[in-house]
C-alpha angles and dihedrals in degrees: 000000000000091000086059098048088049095051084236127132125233114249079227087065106048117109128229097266091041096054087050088055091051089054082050095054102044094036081057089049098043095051091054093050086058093052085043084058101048089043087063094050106042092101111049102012109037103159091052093046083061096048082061101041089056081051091061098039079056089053098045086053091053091049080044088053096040090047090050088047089051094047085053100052096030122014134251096304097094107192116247095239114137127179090269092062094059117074116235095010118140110255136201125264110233115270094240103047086058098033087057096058095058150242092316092047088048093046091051096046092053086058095050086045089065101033089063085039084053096054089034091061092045092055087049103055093048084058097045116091097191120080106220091047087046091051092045093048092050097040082057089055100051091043084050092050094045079061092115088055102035079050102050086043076064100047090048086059103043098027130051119187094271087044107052084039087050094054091039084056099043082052098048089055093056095050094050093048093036097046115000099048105041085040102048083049089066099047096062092045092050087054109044115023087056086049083090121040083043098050090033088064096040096057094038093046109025077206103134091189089048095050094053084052098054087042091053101051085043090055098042099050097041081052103050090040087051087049099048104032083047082046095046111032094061129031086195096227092102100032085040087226090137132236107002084214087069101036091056091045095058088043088050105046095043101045082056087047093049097059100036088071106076095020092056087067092063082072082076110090095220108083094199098047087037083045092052094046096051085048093049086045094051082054099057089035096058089043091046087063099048081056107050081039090055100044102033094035108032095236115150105263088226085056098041093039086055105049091045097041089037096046096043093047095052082056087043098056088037087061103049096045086050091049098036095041 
């Protein structure tokens, strides 16, 4: 009933020729995701880019078998029938949602790629009658499930030990000055530069739902004017950061963050017990930095510790002797 409404066929209804062409279809996408892939890396990654290139020249050698399986069988006229025809068929993610997220995220979904080709190929050949069909089927879903060996074959011949740890570093960096910097940044700012205004209105006003107030349009703001000044001061292309649209992202969402935290426990009526836990809250939130600063930046945890405890605890104070004063 769903695959009606959906206008979808069943897999269980496919005939033999449709279900080739299926195998045609998906053999030929997933070929061009691979070269996507090593497109995108072909710059700063090139012997990756080549593991992935010899993925999709593999691909393109199964689509060449099943056509010739299909010409065979039924001549040169190949059905138009692609995953998204078929209901409950796995389906693709989009290229750019995966080829933003890096060499690791592009590595994991080319295993997944094959694991779903690989079952795909099993629940073909126990539908197929004829022999030849059956033992091609079958031989494409062993070929898909050997995917980890045949990769790692790849990876032996296009990357030796310093080059696959030197791509795995040069990753590793971008992510650190694409994600990690802009967005610990933020977080600092988030943090400390809200302690304050928030604590400064608590204490003056003893108001808890003014105080959130105060807290919300602090966050927001310092959030909004990270986003936008990380976004706008550095394309990336010079400093190599990466796209100025994540990084001010990552600046924007955790400077909000940053400041939501201390300012989400004035929602509680009672000024003494919100108070405590915004102070509880500043606490885990300023060791929290020195953490992700110790272990992303390679700070000493004693240094980094000291200027954000330290730091947080001088606008703290400020806050509260204006407030309270």
């Amino acid at each position: 009933m769903l695959s009606a409404l959906t206008n979808r066929r069943r897999f269980s209804d496919l005939s033999e020729q449709e279900i080739l062409a299926l195998a045609i279809s998906s053999e030929e996408d997933d070929a061009r995701i691979y070269r996507t892939y090593a497109e995108r890396l072909r710059a700063d990654y090139p012997a990756s880019a080549k593991v992935f290139e010899d993925m999709a020249t593999e691909e393109d050698k199964h689509r060449h078998w099943l056509i010739e399986r299909h010409r065979a069988r039924f001549g040169e006229v190949i059905p138009l029938i692609r995953r998204e025809h078929v209901a409950g068929f796995y389906a693709r993610r989009p290229v750019w949602l995966v080829e933003n997220l890096g060499l690791d995220r592009m590595r994991e979904e080319a295993e997944k790629m094959e694991r779903d080709a690989a079952d795909f190929y099993r629940m073909a050949a126990q539908r197929s009658q004829d022999a030849d069909t059956r033992k091609l089927l079958g031989d494409l879903a062993a070929a898909e499930a050997r995917h980890e060996e045949r990769a790692g074959d790849l990876s032996d011949r296009h990357l030796d030990g310093d080059q696959r740890s030197e791509e795995d570093r040069a990753a590793h960096k971008q992510f650190i000055l694409t994600w990690v910097q802009p967005g610990l940044a933020g977080l600092m700012d988030g943090s400390v530069s809200t302690l304050a205004p928030i604590f400064a209105t608590a204490f003056a006003t003893e108001n808890t739902w003014t105080t959130f107030l105060v807290g919300l349009a602090a966050s927001v703001g310092a959030g909004i004017s990270m986003g936008f000044t990380e976004a706008a001061h550095d394309d990336g292309k010079l400093s190599g950061r990466g796209s100025p649209v994540k990084r001010g992202i990552a600046s924007g969402v955790m400077t909000t963050l940053g400041g939501l935290g201390h300012a989400l426990p004035y929602l509680i009526p009672d000024f003494w017990t919100a108070t405590t836990i915004a102070v509880i809250v500043v606490f885990v939130e300023l060791w929290a930095i020195a953490w992700i600063q110790n272990r992303f930046m390679e700070t000493p945890f004693l240094r980094a510790a000291f200027q954000v405890v330290l730091g947080g605890g001088l606008v703290f104070a400020a806050g509260v002797l204006i407030g309270g004063g």
